[in-house]
mmCIF entry with sequence, helices, sheets and N, C-alpha, C, O atoms, coordinates in Angstrom:
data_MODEL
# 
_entry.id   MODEL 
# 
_entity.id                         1 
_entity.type                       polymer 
_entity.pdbx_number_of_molecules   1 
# 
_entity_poly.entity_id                      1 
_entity_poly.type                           'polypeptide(L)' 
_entity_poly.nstd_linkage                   no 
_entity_poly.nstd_monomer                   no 
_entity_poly.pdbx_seq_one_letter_code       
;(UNK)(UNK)(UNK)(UNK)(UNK)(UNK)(UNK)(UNK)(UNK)(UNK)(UNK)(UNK)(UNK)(UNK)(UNK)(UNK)
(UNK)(UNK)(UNK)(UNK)(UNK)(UNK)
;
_entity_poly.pdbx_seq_one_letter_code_can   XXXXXXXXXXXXXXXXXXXXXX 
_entity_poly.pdbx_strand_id                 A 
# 
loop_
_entity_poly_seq.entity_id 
_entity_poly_seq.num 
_entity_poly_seq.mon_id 
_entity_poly_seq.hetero 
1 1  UNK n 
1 2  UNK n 
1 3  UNK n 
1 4  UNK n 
1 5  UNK n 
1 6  UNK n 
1 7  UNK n 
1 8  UNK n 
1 9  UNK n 
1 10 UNK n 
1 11 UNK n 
1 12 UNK n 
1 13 UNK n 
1 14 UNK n 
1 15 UNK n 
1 16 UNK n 
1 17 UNK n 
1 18 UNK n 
1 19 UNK n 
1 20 UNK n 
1 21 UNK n 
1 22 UNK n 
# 
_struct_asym.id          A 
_struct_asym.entity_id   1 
# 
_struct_sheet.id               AA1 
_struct_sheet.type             ? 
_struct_sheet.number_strands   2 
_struct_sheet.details          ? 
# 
_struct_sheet_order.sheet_id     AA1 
_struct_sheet_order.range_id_1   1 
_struct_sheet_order.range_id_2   2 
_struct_sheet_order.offset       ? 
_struct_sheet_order.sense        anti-parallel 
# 
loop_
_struct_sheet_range.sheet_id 
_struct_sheet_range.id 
_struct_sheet_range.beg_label_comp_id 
_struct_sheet_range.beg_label_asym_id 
_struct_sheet_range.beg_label_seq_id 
_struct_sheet_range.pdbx_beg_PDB_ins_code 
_struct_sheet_range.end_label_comp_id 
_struct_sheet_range.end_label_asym_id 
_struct_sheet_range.end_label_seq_id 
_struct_sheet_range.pdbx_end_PDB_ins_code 
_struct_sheet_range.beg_auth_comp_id 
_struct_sheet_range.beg_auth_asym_id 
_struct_sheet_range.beg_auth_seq_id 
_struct_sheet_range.end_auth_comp_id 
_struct_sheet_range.end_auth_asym_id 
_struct_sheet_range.end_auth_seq_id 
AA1 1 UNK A 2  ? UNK A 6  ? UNK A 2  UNK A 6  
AA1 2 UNK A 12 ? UNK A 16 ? UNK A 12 UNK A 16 
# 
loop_
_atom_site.group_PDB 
_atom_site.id 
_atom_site.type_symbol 
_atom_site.label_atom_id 
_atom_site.label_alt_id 
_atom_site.label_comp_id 
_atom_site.label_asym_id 
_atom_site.label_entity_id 
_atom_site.label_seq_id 
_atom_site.pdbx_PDB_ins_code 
_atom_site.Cartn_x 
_atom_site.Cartn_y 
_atom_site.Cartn_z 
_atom_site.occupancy 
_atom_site.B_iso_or_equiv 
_atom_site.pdbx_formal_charge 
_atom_site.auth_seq_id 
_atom_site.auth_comp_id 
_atom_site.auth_asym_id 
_atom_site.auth_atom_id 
_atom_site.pdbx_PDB_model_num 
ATOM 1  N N  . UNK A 1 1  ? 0.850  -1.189 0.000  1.00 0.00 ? 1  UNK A N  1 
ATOM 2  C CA . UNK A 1 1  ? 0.000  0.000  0.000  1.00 0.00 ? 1  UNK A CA 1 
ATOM 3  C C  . UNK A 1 1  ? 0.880  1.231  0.000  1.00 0.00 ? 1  UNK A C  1 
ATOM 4  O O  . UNK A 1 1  ? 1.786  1.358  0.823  1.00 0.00 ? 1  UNK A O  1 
ATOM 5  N N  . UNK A 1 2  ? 0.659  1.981  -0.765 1.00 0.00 ? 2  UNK A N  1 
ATOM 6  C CA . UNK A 1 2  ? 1.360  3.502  -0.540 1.00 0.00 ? 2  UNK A CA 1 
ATOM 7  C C  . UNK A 1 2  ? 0.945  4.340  0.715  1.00 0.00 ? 2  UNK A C  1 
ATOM 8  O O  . UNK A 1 2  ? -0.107 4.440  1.348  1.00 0.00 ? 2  UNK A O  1 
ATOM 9  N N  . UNK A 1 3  ? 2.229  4.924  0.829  1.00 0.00 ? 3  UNK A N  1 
ATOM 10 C CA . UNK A 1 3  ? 2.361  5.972  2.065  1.00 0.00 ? 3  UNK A CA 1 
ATOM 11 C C  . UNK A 1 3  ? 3.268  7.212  2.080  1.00 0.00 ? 3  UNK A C  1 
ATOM 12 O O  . UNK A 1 3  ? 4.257  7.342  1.358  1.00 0.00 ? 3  UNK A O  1 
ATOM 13 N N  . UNK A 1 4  ? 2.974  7.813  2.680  1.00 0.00 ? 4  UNK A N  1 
ATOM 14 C CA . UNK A 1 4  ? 4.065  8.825  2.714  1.00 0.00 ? 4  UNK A CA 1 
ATOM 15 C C  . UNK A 1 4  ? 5.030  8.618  3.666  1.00 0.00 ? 4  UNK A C  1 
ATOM 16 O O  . UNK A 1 4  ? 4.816  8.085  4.754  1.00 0.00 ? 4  UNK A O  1 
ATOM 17 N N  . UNK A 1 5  ? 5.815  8.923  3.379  1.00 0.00 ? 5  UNK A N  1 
ATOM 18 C CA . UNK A 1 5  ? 7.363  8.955  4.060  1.00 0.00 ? 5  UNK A CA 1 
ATOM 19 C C  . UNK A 1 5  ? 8.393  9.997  4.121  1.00 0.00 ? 5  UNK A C  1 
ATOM 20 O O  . UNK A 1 5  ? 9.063  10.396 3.168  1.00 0.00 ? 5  UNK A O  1 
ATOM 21 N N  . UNK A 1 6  ? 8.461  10.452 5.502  1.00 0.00 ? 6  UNK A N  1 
ATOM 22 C CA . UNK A 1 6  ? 9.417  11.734 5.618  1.00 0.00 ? 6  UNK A CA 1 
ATOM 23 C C  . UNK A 1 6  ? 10.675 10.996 5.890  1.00 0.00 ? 6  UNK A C  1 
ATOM 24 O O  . UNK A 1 6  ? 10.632 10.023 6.641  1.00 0.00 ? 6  UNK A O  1 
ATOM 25 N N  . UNK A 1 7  ? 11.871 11.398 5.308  1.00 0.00 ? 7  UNK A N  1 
ATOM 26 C CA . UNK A 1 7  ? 13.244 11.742 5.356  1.00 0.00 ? 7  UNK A CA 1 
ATOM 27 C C  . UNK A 1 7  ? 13.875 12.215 6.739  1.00 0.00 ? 7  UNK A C  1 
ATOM 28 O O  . UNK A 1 7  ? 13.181 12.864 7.521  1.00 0.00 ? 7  UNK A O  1 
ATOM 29 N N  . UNK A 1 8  ? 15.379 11.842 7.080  1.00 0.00 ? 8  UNK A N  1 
ATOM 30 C CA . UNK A 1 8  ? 15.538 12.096 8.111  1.00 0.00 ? 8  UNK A CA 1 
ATOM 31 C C  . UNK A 1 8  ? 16.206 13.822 7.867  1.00 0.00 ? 8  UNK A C  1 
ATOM 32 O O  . UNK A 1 8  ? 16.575 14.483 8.838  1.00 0.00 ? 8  UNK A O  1 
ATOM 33 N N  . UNK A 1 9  ? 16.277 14.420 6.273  1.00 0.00 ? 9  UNK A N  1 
ATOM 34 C CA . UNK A 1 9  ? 16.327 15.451 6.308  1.00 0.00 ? 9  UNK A CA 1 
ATOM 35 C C  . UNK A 1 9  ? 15.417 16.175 6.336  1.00 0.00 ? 9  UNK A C  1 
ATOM 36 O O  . UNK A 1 9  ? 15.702 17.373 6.329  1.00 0.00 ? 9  UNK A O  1 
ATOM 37 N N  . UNK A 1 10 ? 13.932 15.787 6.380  1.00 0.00 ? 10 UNK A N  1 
ATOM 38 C CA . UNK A 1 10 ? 12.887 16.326 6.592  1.00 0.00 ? 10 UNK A CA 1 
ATOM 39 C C  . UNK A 1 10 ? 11.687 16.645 5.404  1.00 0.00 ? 10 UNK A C  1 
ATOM 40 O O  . UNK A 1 10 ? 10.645 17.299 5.443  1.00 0.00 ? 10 UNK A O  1 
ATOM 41 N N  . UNK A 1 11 ? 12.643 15.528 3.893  1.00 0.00 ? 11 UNK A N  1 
ATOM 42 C CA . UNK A 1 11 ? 11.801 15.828 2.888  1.00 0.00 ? 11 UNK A CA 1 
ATOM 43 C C  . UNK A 1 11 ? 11.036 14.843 3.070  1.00 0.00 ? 11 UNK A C  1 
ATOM 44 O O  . UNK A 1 11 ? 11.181 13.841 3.770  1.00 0.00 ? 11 UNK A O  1 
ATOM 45 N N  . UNK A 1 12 ? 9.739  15.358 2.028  1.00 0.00 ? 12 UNK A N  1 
ATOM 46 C CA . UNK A 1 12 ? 8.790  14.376 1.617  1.00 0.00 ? 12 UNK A CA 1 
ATOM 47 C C  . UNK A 1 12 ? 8.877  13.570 0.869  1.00 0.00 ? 12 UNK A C  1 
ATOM 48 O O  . UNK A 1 12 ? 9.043  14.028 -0.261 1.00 0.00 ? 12 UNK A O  1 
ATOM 49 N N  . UNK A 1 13 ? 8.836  12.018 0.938  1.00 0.00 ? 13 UNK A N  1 
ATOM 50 C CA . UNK A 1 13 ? 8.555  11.250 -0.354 1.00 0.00 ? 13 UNK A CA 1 
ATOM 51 C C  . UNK A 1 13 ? 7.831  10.033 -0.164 1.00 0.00 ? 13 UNK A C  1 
ATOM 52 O O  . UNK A 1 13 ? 7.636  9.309  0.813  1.00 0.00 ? 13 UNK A O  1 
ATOM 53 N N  . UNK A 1 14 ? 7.495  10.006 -1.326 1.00 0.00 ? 14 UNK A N  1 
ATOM 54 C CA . UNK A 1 14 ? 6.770  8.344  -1.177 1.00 0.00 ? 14 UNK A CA 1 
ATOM 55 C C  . UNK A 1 14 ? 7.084  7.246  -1.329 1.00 0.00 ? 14 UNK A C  1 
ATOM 56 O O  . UNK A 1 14 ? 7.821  6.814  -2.216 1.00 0.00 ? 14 UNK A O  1 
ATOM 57 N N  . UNK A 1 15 ? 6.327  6.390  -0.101 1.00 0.00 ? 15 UNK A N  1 
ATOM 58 C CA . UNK A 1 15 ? 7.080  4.942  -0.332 1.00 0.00 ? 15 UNK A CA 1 
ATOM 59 C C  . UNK A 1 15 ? 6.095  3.600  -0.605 1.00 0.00 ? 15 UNK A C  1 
ATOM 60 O O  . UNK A 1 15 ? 4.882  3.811  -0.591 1.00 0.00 ? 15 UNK A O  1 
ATOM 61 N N  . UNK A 1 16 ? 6.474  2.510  -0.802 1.00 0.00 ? 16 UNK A N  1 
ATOM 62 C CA . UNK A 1 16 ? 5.480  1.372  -0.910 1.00 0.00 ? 16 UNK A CA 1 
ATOM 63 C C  . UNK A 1 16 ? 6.028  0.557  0.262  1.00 0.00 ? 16 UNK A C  1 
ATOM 64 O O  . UNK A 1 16 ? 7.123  0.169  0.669  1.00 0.00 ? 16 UNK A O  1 
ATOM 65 N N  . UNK A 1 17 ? 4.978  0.496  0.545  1.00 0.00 ? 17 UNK A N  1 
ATOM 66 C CA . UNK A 1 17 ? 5.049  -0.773 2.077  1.00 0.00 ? 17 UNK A CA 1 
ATOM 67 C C  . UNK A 1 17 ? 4.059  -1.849 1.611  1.00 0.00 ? 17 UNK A C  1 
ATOM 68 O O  . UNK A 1 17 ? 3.007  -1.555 1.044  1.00 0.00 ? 17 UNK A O  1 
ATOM 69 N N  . UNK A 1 18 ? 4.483  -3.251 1.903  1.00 0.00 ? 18 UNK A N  1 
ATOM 70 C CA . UNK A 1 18 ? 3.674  -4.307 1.441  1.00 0.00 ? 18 UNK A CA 1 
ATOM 71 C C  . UNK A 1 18 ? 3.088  -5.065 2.170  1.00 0.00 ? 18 UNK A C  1 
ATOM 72 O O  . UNK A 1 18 ? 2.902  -6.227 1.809  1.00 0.00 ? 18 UNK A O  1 
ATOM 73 N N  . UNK A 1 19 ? 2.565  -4.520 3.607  1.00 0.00 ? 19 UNK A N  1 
ATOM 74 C CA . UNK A 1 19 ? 2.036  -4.642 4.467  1.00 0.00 ? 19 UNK A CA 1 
ATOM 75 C C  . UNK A 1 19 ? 1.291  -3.485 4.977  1.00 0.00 ? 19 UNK A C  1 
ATOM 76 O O  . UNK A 1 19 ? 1.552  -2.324 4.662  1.00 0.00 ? 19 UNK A O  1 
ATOM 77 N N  . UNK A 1 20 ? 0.282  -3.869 5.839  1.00 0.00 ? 20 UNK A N  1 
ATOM 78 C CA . UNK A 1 20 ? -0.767 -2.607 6.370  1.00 0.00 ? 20 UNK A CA 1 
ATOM 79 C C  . UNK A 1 20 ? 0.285  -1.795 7.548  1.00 0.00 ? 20 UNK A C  1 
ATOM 80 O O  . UNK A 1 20 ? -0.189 -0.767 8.032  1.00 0.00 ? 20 UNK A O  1 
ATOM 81 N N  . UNK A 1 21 ? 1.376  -2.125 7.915  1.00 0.00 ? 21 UNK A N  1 
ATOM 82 C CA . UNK A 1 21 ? 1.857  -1.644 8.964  1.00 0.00 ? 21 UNK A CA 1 
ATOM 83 C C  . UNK A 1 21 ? 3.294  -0.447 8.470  1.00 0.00 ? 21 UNK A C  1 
ATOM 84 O O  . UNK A 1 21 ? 4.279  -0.547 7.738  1.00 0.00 ? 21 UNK A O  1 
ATOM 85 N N  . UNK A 1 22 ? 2.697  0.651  9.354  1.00 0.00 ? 22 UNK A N  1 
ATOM 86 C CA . UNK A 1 22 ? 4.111  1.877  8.876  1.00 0.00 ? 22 UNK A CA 1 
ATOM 87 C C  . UNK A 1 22 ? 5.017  1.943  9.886  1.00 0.00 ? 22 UNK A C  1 
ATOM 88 O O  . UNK A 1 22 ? 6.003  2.672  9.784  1.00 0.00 ? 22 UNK A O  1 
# 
């Protein structure tokens, strides 16, 4: 499922996780 995902520099990007869990 797609999600968003912040960076440990603080950008935004998106990621795929293939499980319900972030």
């Amino acid at each position: 499922k797609w999600c968003i995902v912040i960076s440990s520099e603080g950008y935004i990007d998106f990621g795929f996780s293939v499980s319900d869990k972030i």
